[in-house]
ROFIRO-859844 format. One record per atom (N, C-alpha, C, O): residue number from 1; atom name; residue in one letter; x, y, z. Coordinates in steps of 0.2 Angstrom, whole numbers, plus 5000, padded with zeros to 4 digits. Layout:
! residues N
node n NUM; atom CA; res a; px X; py Y; pz Z .
...
END
This chain:
! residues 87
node n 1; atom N; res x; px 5476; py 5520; pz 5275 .
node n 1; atom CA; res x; px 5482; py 5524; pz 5276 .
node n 1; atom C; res x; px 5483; py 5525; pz 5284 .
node n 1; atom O; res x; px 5479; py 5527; pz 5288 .
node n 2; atom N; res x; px 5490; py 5523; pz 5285 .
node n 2; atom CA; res x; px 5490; py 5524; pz 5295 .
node n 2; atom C; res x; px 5492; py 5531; pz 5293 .
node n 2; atom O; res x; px 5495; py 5534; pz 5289 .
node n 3; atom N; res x; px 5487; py 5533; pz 5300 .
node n 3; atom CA; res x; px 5490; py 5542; pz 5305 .
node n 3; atom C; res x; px 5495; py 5540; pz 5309 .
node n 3; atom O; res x; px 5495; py 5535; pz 5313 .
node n 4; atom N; res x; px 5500; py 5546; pz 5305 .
node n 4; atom CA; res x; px 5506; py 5545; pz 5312 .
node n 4; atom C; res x; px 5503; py 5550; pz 5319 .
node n 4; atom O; res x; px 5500; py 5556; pz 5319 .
node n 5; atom N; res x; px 5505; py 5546; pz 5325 .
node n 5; atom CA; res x; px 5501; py 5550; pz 5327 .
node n 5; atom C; res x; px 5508; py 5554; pz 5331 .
node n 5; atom O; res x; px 5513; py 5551; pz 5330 .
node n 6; atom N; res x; px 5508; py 5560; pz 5334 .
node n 6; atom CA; res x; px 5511; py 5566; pz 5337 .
node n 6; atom C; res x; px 5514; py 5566; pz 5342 .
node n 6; atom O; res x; px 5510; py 5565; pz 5347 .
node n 7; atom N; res x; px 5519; py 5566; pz 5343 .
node n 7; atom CA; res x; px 5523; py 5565; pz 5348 .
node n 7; atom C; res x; px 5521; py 5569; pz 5354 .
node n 7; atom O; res x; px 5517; py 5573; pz 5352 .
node n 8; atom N; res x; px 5521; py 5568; pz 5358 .
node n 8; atom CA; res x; px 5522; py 5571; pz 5365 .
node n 8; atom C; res x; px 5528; py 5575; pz 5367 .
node n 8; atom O; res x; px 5533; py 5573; pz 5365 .
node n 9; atom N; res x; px 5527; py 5580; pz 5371 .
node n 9; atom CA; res x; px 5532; py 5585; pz 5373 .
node n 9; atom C; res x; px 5533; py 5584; pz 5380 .
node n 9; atom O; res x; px 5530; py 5585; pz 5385 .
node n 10; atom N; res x; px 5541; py 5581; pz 5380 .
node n 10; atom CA; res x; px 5540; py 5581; pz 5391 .
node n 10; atom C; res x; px 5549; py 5588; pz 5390 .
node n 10; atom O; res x; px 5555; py 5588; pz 5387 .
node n 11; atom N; res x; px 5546; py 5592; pz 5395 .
node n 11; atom CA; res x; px 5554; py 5594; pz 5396 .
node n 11; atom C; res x; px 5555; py 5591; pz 5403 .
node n 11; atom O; res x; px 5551; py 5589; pz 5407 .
node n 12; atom N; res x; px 5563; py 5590; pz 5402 .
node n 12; atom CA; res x; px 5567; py 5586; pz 5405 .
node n 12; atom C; res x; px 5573; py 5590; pz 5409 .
node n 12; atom O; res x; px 5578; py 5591; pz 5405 .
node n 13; atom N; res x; px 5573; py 5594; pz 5415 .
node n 13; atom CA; res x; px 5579; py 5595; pz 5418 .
node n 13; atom C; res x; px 5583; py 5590; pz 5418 .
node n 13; atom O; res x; px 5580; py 5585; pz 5418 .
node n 14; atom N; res x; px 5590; py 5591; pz 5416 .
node n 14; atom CA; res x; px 5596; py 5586; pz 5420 .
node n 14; atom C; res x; px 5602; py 5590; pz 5423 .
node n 14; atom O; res x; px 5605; py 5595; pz 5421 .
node n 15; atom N; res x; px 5604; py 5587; pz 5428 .
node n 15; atom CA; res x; px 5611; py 5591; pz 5429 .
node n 15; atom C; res x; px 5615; py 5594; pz 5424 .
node n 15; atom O; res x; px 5614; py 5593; pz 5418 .
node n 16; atom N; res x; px 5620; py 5598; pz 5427 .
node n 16; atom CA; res x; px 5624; py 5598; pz 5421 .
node n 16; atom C; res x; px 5627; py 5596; pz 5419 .
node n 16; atom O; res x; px 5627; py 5596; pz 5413 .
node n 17; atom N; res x; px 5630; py 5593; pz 5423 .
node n 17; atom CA; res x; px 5634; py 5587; pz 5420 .
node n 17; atom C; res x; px 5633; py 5580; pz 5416 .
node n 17; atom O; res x; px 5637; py 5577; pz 5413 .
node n 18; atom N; res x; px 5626; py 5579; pz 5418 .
node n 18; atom CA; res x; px 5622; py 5573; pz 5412 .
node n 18; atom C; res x; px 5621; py 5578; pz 5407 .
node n 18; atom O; res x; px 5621; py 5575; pz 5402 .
node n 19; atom N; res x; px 5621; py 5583; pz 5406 .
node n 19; atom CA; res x; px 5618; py 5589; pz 5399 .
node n 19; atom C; res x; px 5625; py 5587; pz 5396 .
node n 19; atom O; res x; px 5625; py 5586; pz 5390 .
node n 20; atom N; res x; px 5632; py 5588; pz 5401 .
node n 20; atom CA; res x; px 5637; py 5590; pz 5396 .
node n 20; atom C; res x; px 5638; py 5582; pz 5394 .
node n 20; atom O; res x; px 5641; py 5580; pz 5388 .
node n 21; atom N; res x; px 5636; py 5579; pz 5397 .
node n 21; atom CA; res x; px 5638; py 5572; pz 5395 .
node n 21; atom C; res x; px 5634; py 5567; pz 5388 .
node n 21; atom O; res x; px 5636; py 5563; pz 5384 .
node n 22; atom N; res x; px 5628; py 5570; pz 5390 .
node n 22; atom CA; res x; px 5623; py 5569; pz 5384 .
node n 22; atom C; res x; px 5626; py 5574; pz 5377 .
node n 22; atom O; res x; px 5628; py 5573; pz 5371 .
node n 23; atom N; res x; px 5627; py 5581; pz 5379 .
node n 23; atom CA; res x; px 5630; py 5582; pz 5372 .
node n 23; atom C; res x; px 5638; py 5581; pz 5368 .
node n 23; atom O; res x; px 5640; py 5583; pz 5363 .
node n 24; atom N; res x; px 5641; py 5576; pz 5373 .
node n 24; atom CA; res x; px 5646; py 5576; pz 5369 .
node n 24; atom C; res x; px 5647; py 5567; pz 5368 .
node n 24; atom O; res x; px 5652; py 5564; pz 5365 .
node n 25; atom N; res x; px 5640; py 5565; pz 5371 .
node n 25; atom CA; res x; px 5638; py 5559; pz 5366 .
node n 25; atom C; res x; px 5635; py 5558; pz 5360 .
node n 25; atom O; res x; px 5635; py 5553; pz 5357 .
node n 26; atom N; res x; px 5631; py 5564; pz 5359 .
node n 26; atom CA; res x; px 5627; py 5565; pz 5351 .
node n 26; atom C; res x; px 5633; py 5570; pz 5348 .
node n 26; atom O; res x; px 5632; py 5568; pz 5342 .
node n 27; atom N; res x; px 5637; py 5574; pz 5348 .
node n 27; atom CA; res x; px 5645; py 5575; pz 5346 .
node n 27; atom C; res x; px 5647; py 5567; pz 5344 .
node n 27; atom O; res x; px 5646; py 5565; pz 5338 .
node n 28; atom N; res x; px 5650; py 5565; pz 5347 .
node n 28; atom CA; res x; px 5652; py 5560; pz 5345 .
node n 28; atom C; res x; px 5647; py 5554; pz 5341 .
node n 28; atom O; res x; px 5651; py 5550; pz 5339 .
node n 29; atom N; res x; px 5640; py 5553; pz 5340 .
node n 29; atom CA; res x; px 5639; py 5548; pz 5336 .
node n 29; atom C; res x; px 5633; py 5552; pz 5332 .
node n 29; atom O; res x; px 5629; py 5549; pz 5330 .
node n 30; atom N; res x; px 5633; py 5560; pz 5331 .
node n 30; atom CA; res x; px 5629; py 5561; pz 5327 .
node n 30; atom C; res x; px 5624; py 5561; pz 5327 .
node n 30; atom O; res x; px 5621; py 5564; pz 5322 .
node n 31; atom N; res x; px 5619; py 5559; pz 5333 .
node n 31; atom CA; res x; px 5613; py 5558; pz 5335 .
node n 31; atom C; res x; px 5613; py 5563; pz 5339 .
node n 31; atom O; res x; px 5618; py 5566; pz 5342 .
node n 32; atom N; res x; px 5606; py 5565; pz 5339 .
node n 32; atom CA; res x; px 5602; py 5574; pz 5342 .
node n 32; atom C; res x; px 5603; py 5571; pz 5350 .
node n 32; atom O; res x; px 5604; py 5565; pz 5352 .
node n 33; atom N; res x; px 5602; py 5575; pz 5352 .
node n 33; atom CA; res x; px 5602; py 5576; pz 5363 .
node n 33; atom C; res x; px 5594; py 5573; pz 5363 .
node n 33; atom O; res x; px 5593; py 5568; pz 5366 .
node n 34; atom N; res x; px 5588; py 5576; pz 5358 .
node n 34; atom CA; res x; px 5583; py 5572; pz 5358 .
node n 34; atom C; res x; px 5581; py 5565; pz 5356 .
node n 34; atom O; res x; px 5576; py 5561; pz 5358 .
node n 35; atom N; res x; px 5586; py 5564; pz 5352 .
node n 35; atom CA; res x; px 5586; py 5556; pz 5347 .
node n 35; atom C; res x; px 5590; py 5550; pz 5355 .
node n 35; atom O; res x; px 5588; py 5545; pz 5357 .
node n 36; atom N; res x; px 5593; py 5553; pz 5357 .
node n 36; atom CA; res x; px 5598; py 5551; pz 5363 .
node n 36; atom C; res x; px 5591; py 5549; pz 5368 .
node n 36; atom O; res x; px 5588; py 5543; pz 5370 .
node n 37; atom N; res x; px 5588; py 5556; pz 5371 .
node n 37; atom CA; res x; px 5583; py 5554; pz 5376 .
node n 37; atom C; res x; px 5578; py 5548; pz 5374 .
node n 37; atom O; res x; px 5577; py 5544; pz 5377 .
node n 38; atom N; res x; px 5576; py 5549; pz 5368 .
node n 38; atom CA; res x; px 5571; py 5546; pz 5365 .
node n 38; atom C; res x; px 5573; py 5538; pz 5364 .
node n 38; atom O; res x; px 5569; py 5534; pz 5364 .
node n 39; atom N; res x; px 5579; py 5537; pz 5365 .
node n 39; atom CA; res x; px 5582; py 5529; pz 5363 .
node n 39; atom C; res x; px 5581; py 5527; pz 5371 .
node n 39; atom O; res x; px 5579; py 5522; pz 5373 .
node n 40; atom N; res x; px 5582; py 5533; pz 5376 .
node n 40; atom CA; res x; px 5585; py 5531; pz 5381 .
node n 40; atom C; res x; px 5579; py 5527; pz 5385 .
node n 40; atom O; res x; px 5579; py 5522; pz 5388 .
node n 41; atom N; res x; px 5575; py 5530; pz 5384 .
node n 41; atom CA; res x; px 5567; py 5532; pz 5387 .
node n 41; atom C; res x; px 5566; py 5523; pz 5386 .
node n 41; atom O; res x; px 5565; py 5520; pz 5391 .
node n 42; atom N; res x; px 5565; py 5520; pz 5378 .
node n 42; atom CA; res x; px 5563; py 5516; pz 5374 .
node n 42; atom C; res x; px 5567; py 5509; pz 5377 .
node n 42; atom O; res x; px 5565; py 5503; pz 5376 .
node n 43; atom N; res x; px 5573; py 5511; pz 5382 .
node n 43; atom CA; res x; px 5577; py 5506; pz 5383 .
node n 43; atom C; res x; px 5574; py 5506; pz 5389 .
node n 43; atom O; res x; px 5573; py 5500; pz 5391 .
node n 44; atom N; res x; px 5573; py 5511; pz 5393 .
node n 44; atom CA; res x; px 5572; py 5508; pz 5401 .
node n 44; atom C; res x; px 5563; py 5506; pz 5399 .
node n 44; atom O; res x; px 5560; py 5502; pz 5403 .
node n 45; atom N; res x; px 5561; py 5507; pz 5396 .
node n 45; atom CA; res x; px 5552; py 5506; pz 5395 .
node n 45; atom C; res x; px 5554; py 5498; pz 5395 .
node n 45; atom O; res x; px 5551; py 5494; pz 5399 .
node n 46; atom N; res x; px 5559; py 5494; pz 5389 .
node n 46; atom CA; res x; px 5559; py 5488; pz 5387 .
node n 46; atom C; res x; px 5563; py 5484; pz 5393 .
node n 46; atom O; res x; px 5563; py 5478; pz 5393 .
node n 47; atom N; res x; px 5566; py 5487; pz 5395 .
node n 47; atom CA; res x; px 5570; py 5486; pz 5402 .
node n 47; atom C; res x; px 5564; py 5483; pz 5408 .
node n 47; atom O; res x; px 5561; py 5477; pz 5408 .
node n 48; atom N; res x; px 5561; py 5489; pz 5411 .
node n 48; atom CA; res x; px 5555; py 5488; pz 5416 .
node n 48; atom C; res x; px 5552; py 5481; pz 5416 .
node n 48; atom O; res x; px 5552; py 5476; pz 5420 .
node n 49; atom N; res x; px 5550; py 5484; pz 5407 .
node n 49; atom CA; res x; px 5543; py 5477; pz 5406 .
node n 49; atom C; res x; px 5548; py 5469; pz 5408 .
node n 49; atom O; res x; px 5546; py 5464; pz 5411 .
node n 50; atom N; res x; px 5553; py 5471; pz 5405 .
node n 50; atom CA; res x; px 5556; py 5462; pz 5407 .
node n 50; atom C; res x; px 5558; py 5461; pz 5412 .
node n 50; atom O; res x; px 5556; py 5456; pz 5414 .
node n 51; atom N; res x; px 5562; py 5466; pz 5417 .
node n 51; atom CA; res x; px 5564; py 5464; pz 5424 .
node n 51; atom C; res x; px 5562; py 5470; pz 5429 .
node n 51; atom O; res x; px 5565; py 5473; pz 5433 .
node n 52; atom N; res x; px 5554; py 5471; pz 5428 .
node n 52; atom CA; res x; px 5552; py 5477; pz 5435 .
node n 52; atom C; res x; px 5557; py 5480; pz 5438 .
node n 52; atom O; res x; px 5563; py 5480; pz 5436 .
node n 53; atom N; res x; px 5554; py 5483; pz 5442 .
node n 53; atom CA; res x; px 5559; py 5486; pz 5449 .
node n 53; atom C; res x; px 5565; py 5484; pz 5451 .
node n 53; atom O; res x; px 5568; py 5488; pz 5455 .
node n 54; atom N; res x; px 5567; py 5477; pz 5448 .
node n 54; atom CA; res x; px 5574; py 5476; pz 5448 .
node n 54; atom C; res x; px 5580; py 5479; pz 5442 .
node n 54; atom O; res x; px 5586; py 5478; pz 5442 .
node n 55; atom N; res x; px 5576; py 5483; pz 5440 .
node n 55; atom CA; res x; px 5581; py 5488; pz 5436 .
node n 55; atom C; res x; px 5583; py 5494; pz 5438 .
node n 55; atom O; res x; px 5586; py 5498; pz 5436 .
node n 56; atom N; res x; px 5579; py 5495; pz 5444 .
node n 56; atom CA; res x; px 5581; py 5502; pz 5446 .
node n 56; atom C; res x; px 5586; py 5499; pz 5451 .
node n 56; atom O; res x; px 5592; py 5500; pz 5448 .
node n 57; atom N; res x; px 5585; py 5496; pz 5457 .
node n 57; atom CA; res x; px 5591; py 5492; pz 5462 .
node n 57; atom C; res x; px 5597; py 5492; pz 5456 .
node n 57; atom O; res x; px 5603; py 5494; pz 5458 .
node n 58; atom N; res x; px 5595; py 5490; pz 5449 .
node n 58; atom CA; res x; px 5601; py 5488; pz 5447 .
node n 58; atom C; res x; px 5606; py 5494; pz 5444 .
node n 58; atom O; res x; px 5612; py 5494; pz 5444 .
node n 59; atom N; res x; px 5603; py 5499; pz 5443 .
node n 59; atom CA; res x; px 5602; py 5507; pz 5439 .
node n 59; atom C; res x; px 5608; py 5511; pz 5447 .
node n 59; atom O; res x; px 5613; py 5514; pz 5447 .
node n 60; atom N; res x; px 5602; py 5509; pz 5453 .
node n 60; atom CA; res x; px 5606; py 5515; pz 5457 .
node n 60; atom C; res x; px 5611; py 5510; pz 5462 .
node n 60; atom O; res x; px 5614; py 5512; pz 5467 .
node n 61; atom N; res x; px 5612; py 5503; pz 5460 .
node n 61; atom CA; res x; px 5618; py 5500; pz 5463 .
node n 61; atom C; res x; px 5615; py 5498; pz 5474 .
node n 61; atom O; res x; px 5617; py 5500; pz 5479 .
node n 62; atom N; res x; px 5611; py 5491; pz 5473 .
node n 62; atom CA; res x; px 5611; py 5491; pz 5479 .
node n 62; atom C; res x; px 5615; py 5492; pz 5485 .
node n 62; atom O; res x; px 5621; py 5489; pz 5486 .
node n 63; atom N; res x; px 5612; py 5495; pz 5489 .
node n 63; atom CA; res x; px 5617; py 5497; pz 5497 .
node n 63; atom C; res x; px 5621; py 5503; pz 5494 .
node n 63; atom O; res x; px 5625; py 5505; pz 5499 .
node n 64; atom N; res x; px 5621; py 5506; pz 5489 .
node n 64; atom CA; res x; px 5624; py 5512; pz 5489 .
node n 64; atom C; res x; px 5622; py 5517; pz 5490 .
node n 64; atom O; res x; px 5616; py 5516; pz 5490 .
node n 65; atom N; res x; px 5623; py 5522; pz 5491 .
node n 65; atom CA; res x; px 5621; py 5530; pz 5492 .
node n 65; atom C; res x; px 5621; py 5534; pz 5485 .
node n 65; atom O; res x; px 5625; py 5539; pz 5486 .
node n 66; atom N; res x; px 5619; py 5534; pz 5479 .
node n 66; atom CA; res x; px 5617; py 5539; pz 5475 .
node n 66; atom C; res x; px 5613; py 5542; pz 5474 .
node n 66; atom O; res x; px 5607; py 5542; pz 5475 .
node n 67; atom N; res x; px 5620; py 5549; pz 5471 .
node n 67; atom CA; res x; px 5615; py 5557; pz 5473 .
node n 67; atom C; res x; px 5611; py 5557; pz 5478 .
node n 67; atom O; res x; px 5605; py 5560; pz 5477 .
node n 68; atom N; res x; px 5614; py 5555; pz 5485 .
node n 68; atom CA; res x; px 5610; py 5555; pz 5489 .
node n 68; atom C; res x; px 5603; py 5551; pz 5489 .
node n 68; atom O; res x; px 5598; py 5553; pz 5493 .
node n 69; atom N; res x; px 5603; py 5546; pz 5485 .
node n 69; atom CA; res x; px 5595; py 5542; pz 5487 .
node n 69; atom C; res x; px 5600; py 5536; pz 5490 .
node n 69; atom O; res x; px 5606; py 5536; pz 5489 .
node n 70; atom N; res x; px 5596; py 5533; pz 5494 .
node n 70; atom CA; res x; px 5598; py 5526; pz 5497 .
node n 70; atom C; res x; px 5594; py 5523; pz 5494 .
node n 70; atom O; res x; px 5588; py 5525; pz 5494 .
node n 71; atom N; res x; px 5598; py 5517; pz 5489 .
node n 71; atom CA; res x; px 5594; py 5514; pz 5485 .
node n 71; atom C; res x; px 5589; py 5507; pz 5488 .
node n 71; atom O; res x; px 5584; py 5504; pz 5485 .
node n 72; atom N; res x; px 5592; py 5507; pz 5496 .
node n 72; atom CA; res x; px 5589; py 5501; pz 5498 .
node n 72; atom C; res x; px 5582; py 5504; pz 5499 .
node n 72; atom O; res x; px 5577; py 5501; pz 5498 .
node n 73; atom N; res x; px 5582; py 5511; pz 5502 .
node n 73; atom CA; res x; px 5578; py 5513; pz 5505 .
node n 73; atom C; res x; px 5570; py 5515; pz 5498 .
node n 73; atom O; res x; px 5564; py 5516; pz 5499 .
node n 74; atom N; res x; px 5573; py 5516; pz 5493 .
node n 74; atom CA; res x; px 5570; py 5517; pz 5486 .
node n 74; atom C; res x; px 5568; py 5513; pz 5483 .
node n 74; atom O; res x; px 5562; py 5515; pz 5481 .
node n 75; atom N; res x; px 5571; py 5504; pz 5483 .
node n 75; atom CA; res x; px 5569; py 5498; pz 5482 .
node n 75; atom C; res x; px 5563; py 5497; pz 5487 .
node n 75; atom O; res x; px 5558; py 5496; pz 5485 .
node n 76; atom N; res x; px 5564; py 5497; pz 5493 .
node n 76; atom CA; res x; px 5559; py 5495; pz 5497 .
node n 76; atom C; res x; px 5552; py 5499; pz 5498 .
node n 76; atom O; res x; px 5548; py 5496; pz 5501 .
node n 77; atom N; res x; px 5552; py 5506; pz 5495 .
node n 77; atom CA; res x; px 5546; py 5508; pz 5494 .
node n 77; atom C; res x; px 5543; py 5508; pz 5489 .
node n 77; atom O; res x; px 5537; py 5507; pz 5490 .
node n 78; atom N; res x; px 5546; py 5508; pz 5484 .
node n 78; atom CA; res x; px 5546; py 5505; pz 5478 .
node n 78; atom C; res x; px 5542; py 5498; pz 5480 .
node n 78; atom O; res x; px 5537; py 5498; pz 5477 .
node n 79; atom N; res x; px 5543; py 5492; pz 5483 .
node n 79; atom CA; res x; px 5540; py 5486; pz 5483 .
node n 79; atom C; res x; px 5534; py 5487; pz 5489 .
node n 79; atom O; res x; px 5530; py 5482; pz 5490 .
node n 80; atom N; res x; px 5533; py 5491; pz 5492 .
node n 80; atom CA; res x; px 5528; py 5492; pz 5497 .
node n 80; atom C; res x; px 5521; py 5495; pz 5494 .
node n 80; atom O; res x; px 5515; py 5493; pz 5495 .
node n 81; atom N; res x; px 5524; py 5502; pz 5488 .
node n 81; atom CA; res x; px 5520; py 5504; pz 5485 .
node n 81; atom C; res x; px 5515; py 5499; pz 5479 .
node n 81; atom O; res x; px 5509; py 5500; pz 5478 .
node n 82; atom N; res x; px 5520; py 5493; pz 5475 .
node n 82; atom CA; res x; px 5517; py 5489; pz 5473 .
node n 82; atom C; res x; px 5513; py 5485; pz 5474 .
node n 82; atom O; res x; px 5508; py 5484; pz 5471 .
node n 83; atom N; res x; px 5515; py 5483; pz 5481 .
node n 83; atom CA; res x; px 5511; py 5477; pz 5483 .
node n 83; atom C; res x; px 5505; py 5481; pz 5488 .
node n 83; atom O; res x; px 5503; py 5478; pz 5493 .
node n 84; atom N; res x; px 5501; py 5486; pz 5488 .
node n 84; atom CA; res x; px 5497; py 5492; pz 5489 .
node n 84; atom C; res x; px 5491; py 5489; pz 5485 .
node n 84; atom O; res x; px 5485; py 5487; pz 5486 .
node n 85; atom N; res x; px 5496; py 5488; pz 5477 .
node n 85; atom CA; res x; px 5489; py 5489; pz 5472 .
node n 85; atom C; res x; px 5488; py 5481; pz 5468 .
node n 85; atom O; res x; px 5484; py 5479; pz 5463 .
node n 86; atom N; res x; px 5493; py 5476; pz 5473 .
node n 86; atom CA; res x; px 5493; py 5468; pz 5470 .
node n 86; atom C; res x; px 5484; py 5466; pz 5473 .
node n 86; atom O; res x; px 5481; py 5467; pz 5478 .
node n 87; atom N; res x; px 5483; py 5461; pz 5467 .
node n 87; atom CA; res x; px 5476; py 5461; pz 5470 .
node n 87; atom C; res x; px 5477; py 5451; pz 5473 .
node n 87; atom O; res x; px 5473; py 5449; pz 5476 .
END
């Protein structure tokens, strides 16, 4: 007999404005604010593993300014800190 095994608990701030957006996307398809996180999570986990760090560049839009990150400058530490632990 498999043990299921027990979820993990992360709370997640988000702005308001993803909170109001995240609920009137589980409004509209019926799926929980949790069920939403939980796909979301699973998509960027299978994202990562196939195309690394160039999902983020692709995520915060290279050379632009969101929310205040410079993604060039996010990307590039992001590849400094990698190559830290490349053996």
């Amino acid at each position: 007999m498999k043990s299921k095994e027990k979820p993990s608990r992360l709370t997640v701030y988000l702005p308001e404005k993803a909170r109001e957006e995240l609920l009137n996307i589980a409004n509209n398809t019926g799926l929980s604010q949790s069920h939403l996180v939980v796909l979301a999570t699973h998509s960027l986990i299978a994202n990562y593993k196939t195309k690394g760090n160039t999902i983020f560049s692709d995520l915060l839009g290279i050379g632009s300014n969101l929310n205040g990150i410079d993604s060039n400058r996010y990307t590039i530490a992001v590849a400094e800190k990698e190559s830290k632990y490349e053996v």
